[in-house]
C-alpha positions as a LaTeX table, in Angstrom:
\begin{tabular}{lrrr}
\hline
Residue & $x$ (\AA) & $y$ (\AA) & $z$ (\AA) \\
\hline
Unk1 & 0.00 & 0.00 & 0.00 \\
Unk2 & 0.88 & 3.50 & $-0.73$ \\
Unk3 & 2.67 & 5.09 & 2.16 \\
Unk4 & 0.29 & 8.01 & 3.31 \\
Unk5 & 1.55 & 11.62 & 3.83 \\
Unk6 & 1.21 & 12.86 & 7.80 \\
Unk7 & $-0.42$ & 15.73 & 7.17 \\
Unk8 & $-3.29$ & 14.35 & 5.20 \\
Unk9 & $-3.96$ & 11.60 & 7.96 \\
Unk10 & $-3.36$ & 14.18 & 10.43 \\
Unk11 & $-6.49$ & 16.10 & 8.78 \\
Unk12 & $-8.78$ & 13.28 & 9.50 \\
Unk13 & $-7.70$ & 12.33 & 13.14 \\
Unk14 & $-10.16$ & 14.46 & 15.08 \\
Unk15 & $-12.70$ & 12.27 & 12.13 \\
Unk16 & $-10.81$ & 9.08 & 13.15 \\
Unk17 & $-10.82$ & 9.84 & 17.10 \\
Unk18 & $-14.47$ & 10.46 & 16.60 \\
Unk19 & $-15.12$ & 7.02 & 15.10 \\
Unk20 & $-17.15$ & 9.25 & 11.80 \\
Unk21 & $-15.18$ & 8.06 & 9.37 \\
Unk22 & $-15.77$ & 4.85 & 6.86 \\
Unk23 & $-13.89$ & 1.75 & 7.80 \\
Unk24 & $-11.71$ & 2.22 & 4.79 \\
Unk25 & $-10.89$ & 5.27 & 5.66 \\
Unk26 & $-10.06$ & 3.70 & 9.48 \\
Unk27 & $-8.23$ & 0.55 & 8.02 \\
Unk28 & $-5.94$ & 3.11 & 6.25 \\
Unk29 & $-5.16$ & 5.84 & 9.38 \\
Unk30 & $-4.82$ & 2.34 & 11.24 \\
Unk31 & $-2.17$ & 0.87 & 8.95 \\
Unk32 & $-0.59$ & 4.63 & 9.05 \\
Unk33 & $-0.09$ & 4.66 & 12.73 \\
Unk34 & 1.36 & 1.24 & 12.90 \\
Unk35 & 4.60 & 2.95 & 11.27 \\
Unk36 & 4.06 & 6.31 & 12.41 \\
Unk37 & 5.21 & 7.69 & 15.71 \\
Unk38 & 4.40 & 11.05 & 15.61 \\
Unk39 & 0.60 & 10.09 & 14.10 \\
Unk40 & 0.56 & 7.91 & 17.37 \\
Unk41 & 1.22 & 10.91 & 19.71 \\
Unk42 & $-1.20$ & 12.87 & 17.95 \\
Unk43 & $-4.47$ & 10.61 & 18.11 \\
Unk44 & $-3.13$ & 9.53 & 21.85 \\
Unk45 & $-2.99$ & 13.59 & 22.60 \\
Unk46 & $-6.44$ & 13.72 & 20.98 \\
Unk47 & $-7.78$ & 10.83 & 23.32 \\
Unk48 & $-6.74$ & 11.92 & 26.50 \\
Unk49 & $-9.29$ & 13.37 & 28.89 \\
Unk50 & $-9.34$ & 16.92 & 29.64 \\
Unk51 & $-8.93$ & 17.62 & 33.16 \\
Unk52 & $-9.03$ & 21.11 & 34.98 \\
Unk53 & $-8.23$ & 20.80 & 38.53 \\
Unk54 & $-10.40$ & 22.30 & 41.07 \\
Unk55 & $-7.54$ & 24.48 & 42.58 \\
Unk56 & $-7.54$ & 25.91 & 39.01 \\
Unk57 & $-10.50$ & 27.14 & 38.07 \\
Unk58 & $-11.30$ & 30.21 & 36.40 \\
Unk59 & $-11.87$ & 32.77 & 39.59 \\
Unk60 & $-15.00$ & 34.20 & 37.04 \\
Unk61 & $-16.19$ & 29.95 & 37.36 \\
Unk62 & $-15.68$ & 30.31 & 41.61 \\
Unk63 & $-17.34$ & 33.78 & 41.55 \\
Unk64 & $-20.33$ & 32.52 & 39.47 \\
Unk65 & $-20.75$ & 29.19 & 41.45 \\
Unk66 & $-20.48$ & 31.23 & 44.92 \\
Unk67 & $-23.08$ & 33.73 & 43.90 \\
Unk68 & $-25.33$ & 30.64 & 42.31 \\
Unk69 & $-25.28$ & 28.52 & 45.74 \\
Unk70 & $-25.85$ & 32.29 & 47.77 \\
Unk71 & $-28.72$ & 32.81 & 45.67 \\
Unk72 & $-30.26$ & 29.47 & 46.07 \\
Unk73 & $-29.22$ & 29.84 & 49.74 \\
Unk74 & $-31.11$ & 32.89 & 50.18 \\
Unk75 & $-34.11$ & 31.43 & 47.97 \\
Unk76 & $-34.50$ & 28.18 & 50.28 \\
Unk77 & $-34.43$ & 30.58 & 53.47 \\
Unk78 & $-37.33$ & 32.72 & 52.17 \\
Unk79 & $-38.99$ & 29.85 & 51.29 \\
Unk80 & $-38.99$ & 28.72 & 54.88 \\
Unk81 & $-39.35$ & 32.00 & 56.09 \\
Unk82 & $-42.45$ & 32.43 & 54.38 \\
Unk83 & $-43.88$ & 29.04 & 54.68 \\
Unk84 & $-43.71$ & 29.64 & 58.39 \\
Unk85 & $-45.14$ & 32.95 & 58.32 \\
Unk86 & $-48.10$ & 31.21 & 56.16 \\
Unk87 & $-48.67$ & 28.85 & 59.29 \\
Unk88 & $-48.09$ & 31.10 & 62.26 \\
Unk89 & $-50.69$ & 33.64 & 60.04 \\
Unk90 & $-53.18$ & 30.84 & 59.92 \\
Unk91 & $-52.77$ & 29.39 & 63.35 \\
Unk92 & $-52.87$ & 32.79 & 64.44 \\
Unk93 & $-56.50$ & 33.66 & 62.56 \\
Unk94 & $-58.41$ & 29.88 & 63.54 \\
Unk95 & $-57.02$ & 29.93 & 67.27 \\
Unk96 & $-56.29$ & 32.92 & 68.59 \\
Unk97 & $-58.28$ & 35.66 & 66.66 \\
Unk98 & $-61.02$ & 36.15 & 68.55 \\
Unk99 & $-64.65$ & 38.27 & 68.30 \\
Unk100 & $-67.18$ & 39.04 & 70.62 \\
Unk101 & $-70.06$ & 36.17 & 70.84 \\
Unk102 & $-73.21$ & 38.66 & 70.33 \\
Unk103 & $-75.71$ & 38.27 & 73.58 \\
Unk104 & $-78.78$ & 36.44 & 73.84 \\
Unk105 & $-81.13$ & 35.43 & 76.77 \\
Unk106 & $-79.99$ & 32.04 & 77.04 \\
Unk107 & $-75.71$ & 32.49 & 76.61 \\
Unk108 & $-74.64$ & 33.56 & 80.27 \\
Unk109 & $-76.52$ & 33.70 & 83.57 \\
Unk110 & $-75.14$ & 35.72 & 87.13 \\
Unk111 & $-75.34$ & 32.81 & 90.04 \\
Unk112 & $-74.59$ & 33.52 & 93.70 \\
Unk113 & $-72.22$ & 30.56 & 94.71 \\
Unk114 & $-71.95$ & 29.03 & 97.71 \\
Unk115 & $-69.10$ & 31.30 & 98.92 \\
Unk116 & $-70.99$ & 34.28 & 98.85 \\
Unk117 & $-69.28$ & 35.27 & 95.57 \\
Unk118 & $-71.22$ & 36.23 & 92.11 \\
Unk119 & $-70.30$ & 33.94 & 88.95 \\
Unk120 & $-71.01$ & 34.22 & 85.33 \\
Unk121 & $-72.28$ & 30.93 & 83.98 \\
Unk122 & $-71.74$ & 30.40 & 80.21 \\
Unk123 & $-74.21$ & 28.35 & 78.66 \\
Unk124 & $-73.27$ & 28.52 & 75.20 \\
Unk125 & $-71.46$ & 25.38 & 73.17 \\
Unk126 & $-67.85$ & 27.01 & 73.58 \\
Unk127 & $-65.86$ & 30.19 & 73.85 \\
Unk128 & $-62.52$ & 31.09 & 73.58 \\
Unk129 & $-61.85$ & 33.45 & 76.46 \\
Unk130 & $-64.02$ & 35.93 & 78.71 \\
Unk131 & $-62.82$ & 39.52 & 79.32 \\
Unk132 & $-64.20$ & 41.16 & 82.53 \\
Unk133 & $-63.55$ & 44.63 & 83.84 \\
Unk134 & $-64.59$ & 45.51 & 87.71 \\
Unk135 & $-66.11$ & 46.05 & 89.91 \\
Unk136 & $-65.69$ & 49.69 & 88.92 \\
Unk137 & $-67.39$ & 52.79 & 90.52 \\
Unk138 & $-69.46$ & 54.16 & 87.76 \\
Unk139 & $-72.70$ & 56.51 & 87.76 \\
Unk140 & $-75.85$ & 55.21 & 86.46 \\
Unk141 & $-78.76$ & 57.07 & 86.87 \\
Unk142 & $-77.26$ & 59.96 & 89.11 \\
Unk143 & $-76.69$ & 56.83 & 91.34 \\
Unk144 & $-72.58$ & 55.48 & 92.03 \\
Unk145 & $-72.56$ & 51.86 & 92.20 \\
Unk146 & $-70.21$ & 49.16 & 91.69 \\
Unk147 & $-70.35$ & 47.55 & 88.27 \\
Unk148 & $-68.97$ & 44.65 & 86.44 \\
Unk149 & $-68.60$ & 44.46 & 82.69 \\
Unk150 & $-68.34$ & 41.21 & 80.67 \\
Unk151 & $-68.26$ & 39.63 & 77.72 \\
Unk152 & $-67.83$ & 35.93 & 76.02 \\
Unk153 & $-64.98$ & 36.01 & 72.46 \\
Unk154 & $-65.03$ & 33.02 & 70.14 \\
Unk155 & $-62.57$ & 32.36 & 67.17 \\
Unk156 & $-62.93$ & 30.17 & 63.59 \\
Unk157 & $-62.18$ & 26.75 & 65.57 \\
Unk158 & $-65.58$ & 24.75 & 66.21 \\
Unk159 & $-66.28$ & 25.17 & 70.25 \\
Unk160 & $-62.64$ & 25.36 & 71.65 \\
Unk161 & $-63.46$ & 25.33 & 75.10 \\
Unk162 & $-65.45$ & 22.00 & 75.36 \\
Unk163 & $-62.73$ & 20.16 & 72.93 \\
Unk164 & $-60.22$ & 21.28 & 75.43 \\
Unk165 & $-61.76$ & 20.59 & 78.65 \\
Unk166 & $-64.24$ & 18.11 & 78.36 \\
Unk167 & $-63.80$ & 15.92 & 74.94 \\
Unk168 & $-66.30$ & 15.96 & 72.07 \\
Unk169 & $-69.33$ & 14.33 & 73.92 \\
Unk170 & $-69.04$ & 16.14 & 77.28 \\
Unk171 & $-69.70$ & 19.55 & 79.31 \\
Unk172 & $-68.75$ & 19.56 & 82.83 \\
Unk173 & $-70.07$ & 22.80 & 83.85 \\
Unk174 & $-67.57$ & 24.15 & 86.78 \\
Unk175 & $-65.18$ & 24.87 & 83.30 \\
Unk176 & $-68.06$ & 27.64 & 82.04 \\
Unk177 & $-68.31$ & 29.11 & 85.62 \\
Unk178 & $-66.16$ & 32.31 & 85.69 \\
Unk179 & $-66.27$ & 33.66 & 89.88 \\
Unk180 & $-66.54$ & 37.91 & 89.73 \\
Unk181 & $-66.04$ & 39.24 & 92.93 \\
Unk182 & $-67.86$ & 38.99 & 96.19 \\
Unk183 & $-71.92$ & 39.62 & 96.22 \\
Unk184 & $-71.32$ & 42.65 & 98.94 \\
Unk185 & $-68.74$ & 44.47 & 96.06 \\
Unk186 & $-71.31$ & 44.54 & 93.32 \\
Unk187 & $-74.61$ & 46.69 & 92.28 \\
Unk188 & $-74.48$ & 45.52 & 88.80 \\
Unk189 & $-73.32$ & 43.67 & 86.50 \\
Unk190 & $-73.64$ & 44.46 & 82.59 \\
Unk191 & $-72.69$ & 42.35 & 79.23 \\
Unk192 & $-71.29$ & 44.74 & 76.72 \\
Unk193 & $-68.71$ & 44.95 & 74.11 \\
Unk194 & $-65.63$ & 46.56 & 75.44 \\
Unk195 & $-61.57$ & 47.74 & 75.11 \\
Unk196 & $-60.59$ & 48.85 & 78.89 \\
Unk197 & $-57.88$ & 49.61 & 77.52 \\
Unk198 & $-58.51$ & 52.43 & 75.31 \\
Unk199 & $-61.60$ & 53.40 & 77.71 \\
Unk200 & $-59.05$ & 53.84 & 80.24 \\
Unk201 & $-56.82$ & 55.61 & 77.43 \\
Unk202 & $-59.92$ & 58.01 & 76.76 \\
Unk203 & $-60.50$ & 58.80 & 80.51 \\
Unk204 & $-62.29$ & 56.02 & 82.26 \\
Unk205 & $-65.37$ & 56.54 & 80.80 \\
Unk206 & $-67.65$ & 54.10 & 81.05 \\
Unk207 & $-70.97$ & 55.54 & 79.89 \\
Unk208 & $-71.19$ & 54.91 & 76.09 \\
Unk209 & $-70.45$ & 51.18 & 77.17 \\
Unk210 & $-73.79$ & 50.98 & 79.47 \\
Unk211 & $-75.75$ & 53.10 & 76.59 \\
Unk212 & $-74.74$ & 49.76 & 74.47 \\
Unk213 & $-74.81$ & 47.08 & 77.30 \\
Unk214 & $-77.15$ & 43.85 & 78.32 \\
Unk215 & $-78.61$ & 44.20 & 81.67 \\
Unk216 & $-77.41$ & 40.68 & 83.13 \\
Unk217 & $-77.80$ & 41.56 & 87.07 \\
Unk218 & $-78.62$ & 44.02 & 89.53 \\
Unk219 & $-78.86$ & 43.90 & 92.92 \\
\hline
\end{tabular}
């Protein structure tokens, strides 16, 4: 056979290395590099594996994979952030976010217990909390007399109290009894809707609250 000039079989090695050329083609760069040392080097140099080590790296390839795993960093603690804000914001509004339980004959009754002490007794399915302000010295009528102000807050979750206490099938009644203050300390006692806070904030007023209360007891 014909001996082949280098530098046409070195124009089809990267073809060769490839394996894309026809196996005459390959019998004949074969047959070359059996009696060609340098053609040897050059399809061995063409097979080796090209290997960067890390120390090496581009600083622009560092930069861009720091800033990469920052960003995804920063993406997975939002993410978590957010996701717990989510479930704080909804545990928060079924639980705890509660609003006055409007009055009606039958929800809450004033009983004298055997301790001399008046007691509001809830008789509603559940509540979440009771806010009472008194016994407070307040005019009614031209009259001062002691008065206690009350009222009953639920929230979204289905009767809270009884669940906790009692189970689902249950009521035992001394968990609905809230003790006031003692029968001799109290004219009056009133359920109304009611922020002692800002009433004490806008001078202690207590007035527009018994324009707007239920009449629960007097004495």
């Amino acid at each position: 056979m014909k001996e082949i000039n280098c530098h046409i079989i070195q124009d089809i090695l990267p073809l060769y290395v490839d394996e894309v050329v026809s196996d005459d083609t390959r019998e004949m760069v074969e047959e070359h590099l059996k009696h060609c040392e340098e053609c040897k080097k050059e399809v061995a140099f063409m097979k080796r594996e090209l290997y960067l080590p890390v120390e090496k790296e581009v600083p622009m390839i560092k930069n861009l994979k720091r800033k990469w795993r920052n960003k995804k960093l920063m993406v997975s603690g939002l993410s978590v952030l957010l996701t717990g804000l989510i479930l704080f914001g909804a545990n928060y509004l079924v639980f705890h976010h509660d609003t006055l339980i409007p009055y009606s004959d039958s929800l809450v009754q004033i009983e004298l217990q055997d301790d001399g002490r008046l007691a509001s007794h809830y008789y509603g399915e559940g509540y979440y909390s009771v806010h009472v302000a008194g016994p407070l010295t307040v005019e009614i009528d031209g009259k001062e007399k002691r008065a206690v102000f009350l009222h009953y807050t639920k929230t979204i979750s289905s009767s809270p109290t009884k669940k906790l206490f009692n189970g689902k099938d249950s009521r035992n009644e001394q968990d609905f009894i809230f003790s006031l203050a003692s029968l001799d300390d109290i004219d009056v006692v009133y359920y109304a809707d009611f922020d002692s806070m800002e009433i004490f904030d806008q001078g202690n007023n207590w007035e527009p609250v018994i324009e707007h209360a239920e009449l629960l007891w007097e004495k």
